[in-house]
C-alpha positions in Angstrom: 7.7 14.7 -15.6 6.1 12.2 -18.1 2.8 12.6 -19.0 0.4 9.4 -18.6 -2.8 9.4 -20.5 -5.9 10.6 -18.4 -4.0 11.2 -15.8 -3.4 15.1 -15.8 -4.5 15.6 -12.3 -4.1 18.1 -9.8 -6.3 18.6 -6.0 -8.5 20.2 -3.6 -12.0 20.7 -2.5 -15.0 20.0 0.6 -19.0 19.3 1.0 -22.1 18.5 3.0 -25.0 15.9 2.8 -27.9 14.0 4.3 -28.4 10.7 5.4 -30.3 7.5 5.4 -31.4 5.2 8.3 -34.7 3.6 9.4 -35.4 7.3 9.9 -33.1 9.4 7.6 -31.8 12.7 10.0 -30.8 16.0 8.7 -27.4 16.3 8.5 -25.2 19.5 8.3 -21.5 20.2 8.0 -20.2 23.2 9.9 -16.3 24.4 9.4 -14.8 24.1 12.0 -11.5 26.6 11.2 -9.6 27.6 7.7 -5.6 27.5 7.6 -3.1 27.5 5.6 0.5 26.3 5.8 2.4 28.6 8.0 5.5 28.2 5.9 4.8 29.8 2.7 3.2 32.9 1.7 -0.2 32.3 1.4 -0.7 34.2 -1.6 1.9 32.1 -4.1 1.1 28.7 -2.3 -1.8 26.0 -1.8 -2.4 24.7 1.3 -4.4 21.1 0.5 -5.4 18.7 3.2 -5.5 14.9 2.5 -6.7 13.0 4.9 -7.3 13.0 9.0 -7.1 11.0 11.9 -8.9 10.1 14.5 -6.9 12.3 17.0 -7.8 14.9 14.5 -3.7 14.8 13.2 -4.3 15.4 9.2 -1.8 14.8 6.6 -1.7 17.1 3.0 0.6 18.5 0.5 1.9 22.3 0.5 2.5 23.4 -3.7 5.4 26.7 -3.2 5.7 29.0 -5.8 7.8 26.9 -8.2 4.9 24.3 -8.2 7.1 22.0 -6.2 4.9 19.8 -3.8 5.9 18.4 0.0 4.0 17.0 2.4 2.8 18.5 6.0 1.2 17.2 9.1 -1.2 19.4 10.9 -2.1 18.8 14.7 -5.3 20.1 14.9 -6.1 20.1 18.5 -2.9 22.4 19.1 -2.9 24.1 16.6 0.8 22.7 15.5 2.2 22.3 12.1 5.5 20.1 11.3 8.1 21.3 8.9 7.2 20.7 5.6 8.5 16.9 4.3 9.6 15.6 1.1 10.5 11.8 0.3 14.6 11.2 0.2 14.8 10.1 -3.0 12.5 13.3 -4.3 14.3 14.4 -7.6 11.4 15.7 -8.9 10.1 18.0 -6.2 6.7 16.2 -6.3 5.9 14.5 -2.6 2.9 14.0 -1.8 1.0 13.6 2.1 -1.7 11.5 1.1 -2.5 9.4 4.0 -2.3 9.1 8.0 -3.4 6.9 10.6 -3.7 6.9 14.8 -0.1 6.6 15.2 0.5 9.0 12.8 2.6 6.7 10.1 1.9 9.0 6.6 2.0 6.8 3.0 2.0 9.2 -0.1 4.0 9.0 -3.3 6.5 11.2 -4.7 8.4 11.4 -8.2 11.4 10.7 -9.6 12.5 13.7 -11.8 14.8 11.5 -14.2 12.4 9.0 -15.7 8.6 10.6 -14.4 8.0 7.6 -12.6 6.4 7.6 -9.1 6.8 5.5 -6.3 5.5 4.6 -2.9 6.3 5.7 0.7 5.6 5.0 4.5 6.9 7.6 6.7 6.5 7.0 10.6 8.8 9.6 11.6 11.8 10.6 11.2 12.2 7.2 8.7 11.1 6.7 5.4 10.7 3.6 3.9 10.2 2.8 -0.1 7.2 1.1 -1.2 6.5 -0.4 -5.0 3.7 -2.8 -5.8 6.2 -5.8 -7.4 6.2 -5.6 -11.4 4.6 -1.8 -11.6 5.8 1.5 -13.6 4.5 3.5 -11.1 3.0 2.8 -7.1 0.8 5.7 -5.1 -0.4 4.8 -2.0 -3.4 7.2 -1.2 -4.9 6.0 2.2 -3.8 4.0 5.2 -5.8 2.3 8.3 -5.2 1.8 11.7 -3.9 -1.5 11.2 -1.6 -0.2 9.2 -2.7 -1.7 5.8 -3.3 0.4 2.9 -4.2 1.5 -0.8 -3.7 3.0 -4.3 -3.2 2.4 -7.9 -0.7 1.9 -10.0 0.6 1.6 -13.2 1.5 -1.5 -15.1 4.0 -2.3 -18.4 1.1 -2.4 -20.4 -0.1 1.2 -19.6 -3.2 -0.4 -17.4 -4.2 1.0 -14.3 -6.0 -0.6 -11.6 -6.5 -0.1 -7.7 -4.3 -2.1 -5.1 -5.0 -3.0 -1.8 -2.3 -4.1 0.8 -3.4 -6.4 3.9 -1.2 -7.8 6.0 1.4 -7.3 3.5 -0.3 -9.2 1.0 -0.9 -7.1 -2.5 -4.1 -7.7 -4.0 -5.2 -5.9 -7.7 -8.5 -4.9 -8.7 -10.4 -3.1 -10.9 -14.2 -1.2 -11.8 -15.2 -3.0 -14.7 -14.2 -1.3 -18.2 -12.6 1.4 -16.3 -9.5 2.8 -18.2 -8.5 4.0 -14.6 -9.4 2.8 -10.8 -7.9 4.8 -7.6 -8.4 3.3 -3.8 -8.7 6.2 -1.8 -9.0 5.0 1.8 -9.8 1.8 3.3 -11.3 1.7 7.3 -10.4 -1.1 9.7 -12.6 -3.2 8.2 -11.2 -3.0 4.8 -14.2 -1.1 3.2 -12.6 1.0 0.3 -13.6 4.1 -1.6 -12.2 5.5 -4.4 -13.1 6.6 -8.0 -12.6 5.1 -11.9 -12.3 6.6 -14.9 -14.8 4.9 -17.6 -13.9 4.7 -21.6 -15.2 8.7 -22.1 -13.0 9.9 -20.0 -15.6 10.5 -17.1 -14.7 9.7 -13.5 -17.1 8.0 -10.9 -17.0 7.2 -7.6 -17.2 3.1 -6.1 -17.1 1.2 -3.1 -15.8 -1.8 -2.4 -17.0 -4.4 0.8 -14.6 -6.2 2.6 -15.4 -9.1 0.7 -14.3 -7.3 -3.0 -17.8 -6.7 -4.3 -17.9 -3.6 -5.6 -20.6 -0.9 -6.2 -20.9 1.7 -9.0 -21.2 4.1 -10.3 -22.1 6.8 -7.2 -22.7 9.8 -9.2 -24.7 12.5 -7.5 -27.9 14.2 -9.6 -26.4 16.4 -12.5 -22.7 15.3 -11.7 -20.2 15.5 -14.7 -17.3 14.0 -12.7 -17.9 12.2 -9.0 -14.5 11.3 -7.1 -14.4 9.6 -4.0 -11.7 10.4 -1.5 -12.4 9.0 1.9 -14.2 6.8 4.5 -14.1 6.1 8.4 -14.4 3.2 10.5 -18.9 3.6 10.1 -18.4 4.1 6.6 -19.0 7.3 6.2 -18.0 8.6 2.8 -16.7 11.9 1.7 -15.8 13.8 -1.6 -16.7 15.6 -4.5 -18.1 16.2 -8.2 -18.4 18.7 -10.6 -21.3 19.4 -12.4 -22.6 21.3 -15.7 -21.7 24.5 -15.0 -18.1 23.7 -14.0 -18.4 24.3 -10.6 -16.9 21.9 -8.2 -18.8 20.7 -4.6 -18.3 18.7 -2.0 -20.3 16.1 -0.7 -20.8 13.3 2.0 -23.2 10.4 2.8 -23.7 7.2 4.7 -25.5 5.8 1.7 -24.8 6.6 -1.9 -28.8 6.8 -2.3 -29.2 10.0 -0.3 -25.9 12.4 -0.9 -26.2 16.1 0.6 -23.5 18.9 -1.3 -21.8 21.7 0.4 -20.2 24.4 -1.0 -17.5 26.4 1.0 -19.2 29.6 1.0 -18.5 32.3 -1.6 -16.0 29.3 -3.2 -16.6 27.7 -6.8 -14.4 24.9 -5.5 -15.3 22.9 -2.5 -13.8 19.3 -1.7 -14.0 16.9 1.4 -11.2 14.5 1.2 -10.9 12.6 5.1 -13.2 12.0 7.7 -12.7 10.5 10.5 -14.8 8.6 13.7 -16.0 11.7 14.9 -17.2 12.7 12.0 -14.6 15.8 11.7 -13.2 16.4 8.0 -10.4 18.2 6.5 -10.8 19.3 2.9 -9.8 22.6 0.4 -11.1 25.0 -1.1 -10.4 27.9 -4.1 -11.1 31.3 -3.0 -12.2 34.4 -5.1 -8.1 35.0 -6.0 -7.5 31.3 -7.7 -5.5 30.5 -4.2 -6.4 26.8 -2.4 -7.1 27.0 1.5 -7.3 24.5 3.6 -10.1 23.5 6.4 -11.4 21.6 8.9 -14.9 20.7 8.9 -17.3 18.7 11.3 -20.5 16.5 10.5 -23.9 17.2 12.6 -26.6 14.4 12.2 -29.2 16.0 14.3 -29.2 19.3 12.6 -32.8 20.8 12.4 -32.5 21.3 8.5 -30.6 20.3 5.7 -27.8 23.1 4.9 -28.5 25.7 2.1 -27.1 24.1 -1.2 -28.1 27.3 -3.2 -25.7 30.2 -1.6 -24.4 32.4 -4.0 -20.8 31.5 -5.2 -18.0 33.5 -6.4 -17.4 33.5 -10.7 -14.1 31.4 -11.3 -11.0 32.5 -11.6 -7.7 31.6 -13.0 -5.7 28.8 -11.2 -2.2 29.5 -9.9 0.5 28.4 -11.8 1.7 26.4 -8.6 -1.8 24.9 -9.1 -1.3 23.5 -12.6 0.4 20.7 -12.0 0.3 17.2 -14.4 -0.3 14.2 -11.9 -1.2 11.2 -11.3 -4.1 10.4 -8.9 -6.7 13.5 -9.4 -8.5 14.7 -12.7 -7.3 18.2 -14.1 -9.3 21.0 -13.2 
């Protein structure tokens, strides 16, 4: 697999915030249930949601003990897993889940193992269908909408990097300003994107970007050394995570970039929300005491009493699994 520069990546990770309004309410996440892909054992393996529906179906990516990576779908509401997937054209043993809609058609990406490029796929089962942004190196698709349109980034001739944005078929390019890198995340139904950049130190930030292409940036939460933006719903409800000082890794969620609340999966160094959906229920991951990723599914109260303790005690960090240490495009090394 070739190596592209600032893009040693790897996943996980899950949080909690507040809000703001005329009147800004309390907000709370409470986890709903852990799992982990039935498939593998649990204790070589890392189970690590993507994104979720609105009928509560999520989409992720199982790592096996080789540190090869397939995608899953997880029913939620009964409890039902499919087999894990991998694109047909896989020689790399890298597919990726990385985004799902109401009628369940999955995009992700997945690598071919002779020249390290990746490229694009749409899966509405049991069909896949190759997708590559026109004149790129490498296409990712990271989020899809109800419509059907979606986005990424990808990776030009010229070693640039910028976001894309598919509507109606039509391809559109963009990026942050200065940013060496920019990843589109998710867009909603009414095209609102979230995503993150990568500015000329090497630091990655979170952005939004309206429906008409005005973006906003950075979002960086208080103390945050690295924010990444993973996903929004259809109210524009934002989810993600950031690291901060220390090392340690938290979620977080808001309505408004202004007023972001952080969660921490408890006992858990490593905490990331990465889909939300209308109801407000999230999937995410997050790194137990033992260096293994779990996955979750998580559910946002506005009307909570009180804002959720941000100061539990957390667990020291520990190694990451070899499966774990993979070189990728589309999420900052650990």
């Amino acid at each position: 697999m070739k190596l592209k520069t600032s893009l040693a990546y790897i996943l996980a990770v899950l949080t909690t915030l507040p809000l703001v309004g005329t009147v800004a309410p309390a907000a709370t996440i409470e986890v709903v249930k852990t799992f982990d892909f039935p498939d593998f054992p649990v204790e070589t393996s890392a189970t690590l949601p993507q994104k979720i529906s609105d009928q509560s179906d999520l989409v992720g990516t199982v790592i096996d003990v080789n540190g090869a990576a397939q995608g899953f779908i997880y029913r939620v509401r009964a409890g039902k897993f499919s087999a894990a997937f991998h694109a047909p054209n896989d020689t790399g043993h890298l597919t990726q889940g990385r985004g799902i809609n109401n009628k369940r058609k999955v995009c992700g990406e997945y690598l071919n193992g002779s020249d390290g490029t990746f490229h694009g796929y749409k899966l509405l089962h049991p069909s896949f269908v190759e997708f590559d942004v026109t004149g790129t190196l490498d296409t990712i698709p990271l989020g899809i909408n109800n419509a059907g349109d979606f986005v990424g980034t990808v990776i030009l001739s010229d070693a640039t990097q910028p976001a894309f944005v598919s509507l109606g078929g039509s391809v559109t390019t963009f990026a942050v300003p200065d940013a060496t890198a920019t990843l589109a995340y998710q867009l909603n139904t009414s095209n609102q994107i979230t995503g993150y950049y990568v500015d000329p130190s090497g630091i990655t930030h979170g952005y939004t970007r309206d429906s008409d292409g005005n973006l906003t940036f950075p979002i960086d939460p208080a103390g945050s050394t690295g924010t990444i933006l993973f996903g929004n719903n259809d109210s524009n409800w934002v989810v993600g995570r950031y690291t901060d000082a220390s090392g340690a890794t938290h979620g977080l969620f808001f309505i408004t970039p202004d007023d972001i609340l952080t969660f921490d999966y408890p006992g858990s160094t490593f905490t990331s929300l990465n889909g939300i959906n209308k109801q407000g229920m999230i999937c995410g991951s997050y790194l137990d005491a033992a260096g293994i990723f779990h996955g979750f599914v998580a559910k946002v109260n506005l009307k909570a009493a009180s804002k959720p303790n941000t100061n539990m005690p957390v667990a020291p960090v520990k190694a990451v699994q070899p499966w774990a240490e993979i070189l990728r495009i589309g999420e900052p090394a650990l």
